[in-house]
N, C-alpha and C positions, 0 to 999 in steps of 0.2 A: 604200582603207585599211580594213582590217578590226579588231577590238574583241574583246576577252577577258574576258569577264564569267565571273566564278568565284560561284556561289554555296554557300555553307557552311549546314549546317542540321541540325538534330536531330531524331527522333523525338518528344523530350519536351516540343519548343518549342512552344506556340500560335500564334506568330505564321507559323511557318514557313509552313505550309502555304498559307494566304494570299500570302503571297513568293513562297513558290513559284509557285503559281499565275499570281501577276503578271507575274514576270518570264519566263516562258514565253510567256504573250500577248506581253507588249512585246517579246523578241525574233523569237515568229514574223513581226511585221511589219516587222523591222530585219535584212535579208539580208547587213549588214556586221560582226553581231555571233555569237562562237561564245560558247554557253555549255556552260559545265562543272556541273553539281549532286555535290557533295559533303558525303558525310553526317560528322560529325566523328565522329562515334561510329567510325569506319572510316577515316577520317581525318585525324587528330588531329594528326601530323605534319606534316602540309603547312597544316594552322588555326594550329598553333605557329608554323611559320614564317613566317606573317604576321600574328603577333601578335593574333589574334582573341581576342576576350577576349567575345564572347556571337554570338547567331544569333538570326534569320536574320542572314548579312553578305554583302554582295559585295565582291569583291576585282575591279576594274578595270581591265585591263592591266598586272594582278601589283602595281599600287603602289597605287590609290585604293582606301578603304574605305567600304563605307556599310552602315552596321548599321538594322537593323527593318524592317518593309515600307515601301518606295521607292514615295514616287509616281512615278507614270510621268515625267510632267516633268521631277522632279528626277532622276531616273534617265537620262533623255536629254540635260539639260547635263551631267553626269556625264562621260556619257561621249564627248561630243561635245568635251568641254574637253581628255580626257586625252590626245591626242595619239594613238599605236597602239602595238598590242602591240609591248614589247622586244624585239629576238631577241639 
């Protein structure tokens, strides 16, 4: 079963960067998760569509949200709970 972690993030955010960072570590050691980095600034349309309203956020298997930097943990029942990517 593989995992669709989306992360949304801005230039202008402070926290991003740190997020970022995280969630790059925690998914290089989870080979069942793909993830996506998306800057809203570029795309703002697809942050619309899932109703993001601040950054960093992750969007988890297109339905779960978790806004500011994620600890690892919580980040791992996250997505451990969400079942797998829609198709």
């Amino acid at each position: 079963m593989s995992h669709l972690v989306e992360l949304f993030y801005s230039q202008h955010c402070p926290g991003c960067p740190e997020a970022r960072a995280l969630v790059q570590r925690f998914v290089a050691e989870r080979p069942d998760i793909v993830l996506m980095e998306h800057n809203v600034d570029d795309d703002a349309q697809l942050a619309k569509s899932y109703h993001l309203i601040a950054t960093p956020a992750l969007v988890i298997d297109r339905w779960k949200v978790m806004y500011g930097v994620p600890r690892a943990d919580a980040l791992a029942a996250r997505i451990d709970a969400s079942g797998h990517v829609p198709t």
